[in-house]
C-alpha positions as CSV (number, residue, x, y, z in Angstrom):
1,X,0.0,0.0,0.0
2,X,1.0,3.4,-0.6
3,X,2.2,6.1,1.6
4,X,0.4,8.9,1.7
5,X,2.2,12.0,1.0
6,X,2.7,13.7,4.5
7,X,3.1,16.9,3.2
8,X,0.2,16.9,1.6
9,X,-1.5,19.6,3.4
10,X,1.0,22.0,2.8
11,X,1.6,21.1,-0.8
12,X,-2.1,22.4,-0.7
13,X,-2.0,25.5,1.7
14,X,1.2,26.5,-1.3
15,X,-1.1,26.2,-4.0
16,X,-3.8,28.3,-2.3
17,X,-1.4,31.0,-1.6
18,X,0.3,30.5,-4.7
19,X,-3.1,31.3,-6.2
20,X,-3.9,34.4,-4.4
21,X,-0.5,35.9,-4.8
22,X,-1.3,35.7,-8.6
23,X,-5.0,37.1,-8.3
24,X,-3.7,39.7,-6.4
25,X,-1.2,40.5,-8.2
26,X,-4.0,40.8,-11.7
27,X,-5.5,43.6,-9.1
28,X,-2.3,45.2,-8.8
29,X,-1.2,45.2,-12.5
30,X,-5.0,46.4,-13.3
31,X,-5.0,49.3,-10.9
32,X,-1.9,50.2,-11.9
33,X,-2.7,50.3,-15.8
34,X,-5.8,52.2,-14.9
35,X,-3.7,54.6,-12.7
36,X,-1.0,55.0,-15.8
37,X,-4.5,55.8,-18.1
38,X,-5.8,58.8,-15.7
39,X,-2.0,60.1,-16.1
40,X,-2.1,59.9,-19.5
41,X,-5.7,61.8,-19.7
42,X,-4.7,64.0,-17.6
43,X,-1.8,64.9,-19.8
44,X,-3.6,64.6,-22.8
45,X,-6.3,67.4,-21.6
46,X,-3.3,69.6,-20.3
47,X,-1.9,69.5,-23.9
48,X,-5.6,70.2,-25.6
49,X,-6.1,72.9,-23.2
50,X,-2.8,74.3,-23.5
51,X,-3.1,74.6,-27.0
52,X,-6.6,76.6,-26.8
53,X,-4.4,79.2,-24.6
54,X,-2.0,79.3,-27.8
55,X,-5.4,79.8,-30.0
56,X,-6.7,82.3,-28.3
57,X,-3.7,84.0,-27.4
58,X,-3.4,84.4,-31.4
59,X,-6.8,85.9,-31.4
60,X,-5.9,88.1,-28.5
61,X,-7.3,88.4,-24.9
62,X,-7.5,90.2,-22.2
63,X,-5.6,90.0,-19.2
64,X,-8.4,88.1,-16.9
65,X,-9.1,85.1,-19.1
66,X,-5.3,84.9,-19.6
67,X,-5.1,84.5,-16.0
68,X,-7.8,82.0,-15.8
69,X,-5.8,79.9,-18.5
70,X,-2.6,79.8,-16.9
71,X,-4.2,79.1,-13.3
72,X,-6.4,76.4,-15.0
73,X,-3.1,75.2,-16.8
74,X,-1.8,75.0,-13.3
75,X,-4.3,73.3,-11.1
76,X,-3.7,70.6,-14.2
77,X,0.1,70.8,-13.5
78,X,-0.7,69.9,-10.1
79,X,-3.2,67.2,-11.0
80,X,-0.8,65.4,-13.3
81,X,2.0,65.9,-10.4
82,X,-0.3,64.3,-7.9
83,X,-1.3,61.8,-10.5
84,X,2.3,60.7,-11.0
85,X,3.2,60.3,-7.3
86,X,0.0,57.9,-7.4
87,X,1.6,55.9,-10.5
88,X,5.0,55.9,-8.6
89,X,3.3,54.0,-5.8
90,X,1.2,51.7,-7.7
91,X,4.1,50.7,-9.9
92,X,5.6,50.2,-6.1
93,X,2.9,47.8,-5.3
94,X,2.9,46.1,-8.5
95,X,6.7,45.1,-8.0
96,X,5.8,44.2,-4.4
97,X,3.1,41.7,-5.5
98,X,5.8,40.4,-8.5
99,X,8.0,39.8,-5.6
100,X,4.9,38.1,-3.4
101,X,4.4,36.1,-6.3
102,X,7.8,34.9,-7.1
103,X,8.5,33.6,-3.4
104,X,4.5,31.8,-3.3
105,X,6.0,30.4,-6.2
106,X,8.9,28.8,-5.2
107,X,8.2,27.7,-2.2
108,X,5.3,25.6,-3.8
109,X,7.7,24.3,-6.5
110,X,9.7,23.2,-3.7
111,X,6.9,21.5,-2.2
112,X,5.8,20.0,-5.4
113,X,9.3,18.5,-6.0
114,X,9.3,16.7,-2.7
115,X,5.8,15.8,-3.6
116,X,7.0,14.1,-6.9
117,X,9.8,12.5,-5.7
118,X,7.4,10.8,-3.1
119,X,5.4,9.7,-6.0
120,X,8.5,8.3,-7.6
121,X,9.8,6.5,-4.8
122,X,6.7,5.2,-4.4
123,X,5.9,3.9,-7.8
124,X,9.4,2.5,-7.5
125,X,8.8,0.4,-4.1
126,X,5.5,-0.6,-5.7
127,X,7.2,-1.8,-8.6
128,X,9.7,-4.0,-6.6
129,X,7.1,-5.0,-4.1
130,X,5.0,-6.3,-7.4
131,X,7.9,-7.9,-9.0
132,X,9.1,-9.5,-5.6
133,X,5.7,-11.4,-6.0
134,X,5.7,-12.3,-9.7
135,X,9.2,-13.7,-8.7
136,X,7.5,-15.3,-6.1
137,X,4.9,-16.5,-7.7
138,X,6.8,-17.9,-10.4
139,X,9.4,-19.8,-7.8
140,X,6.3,-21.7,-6.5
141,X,5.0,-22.0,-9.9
142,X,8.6,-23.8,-11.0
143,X,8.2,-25.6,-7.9
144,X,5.6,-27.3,-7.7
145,X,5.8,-28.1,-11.8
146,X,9.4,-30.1,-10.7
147,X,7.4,-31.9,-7.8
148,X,5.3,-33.2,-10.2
149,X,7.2,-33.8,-12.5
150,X,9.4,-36.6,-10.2
């Protein structure tokens, strides 16, 4: 009879972590993509605005809407400086949970190695323990064919 594996339960508690450490890590690459895509809105309606100042500027305007350009172009300069810090600390996580993930990883390959080399030995013992009873078998077999045959 086989032996059970008696690591077994940790092989399994690996694998669950193993498998949150890689669903958390989705979370983490999505928030982060979706932090990068506010950044680049954000600079994208800078640059759009930016370029009305330079329209109307060509036009000409007075002094007050000028001011509200440049103090609109700032609280955008702001935004997108705030945004950035944001993008900094989610790429932060991101390599965090890459790291997370890596080590969940390798412990359960680790685990999974003993694992198969338990499987292995025992497929091997099996396999001598089976042919230690053909041999067996066949001894008495030869046996009792000589008996009767004298």
């Amino acid at each position: 009879m086989a032996q059970p594996f008696t690591l077994q339960p940790l092989l399994e508690l690996m694998q669950t972590r193993a498998d949150e450490a890689t669903r958390r890590l989705g979370q983490l690459i999505a928030a982060e993509q979706n932090q990068r895509n506010r950044l680049l809105m954000l600079e994208q309606y800078r640059d759009e605005y930016a370029q009305r100042l330079r329209d109307a500027s060509a036009d000409g305007v007075t002094r007050q809407i000028l001011r509200n350009y440049q103090d609109f172009l700032a609280r955008i300069d702001d935004a997108i400086s705030q945004q950035s810090i944001v993008v900094n600390d989610s790429e932060c996580s991101t390599k965090a949970g890459q790291d997370h993930w890596r080590e969940q990883n390798t412990r359960l390959k680790a685990i999974d190695t003993l694992s198969q080399r338990h499987d292995a030995r025992e497929r091997y013992r099996e396999g001598r323990q089976e042919q230690k009873l053909l041999d067996e078998f066949s001894t008495r077999k030869f046996s009792t064919t000589q008996t009767k045959d004298e």
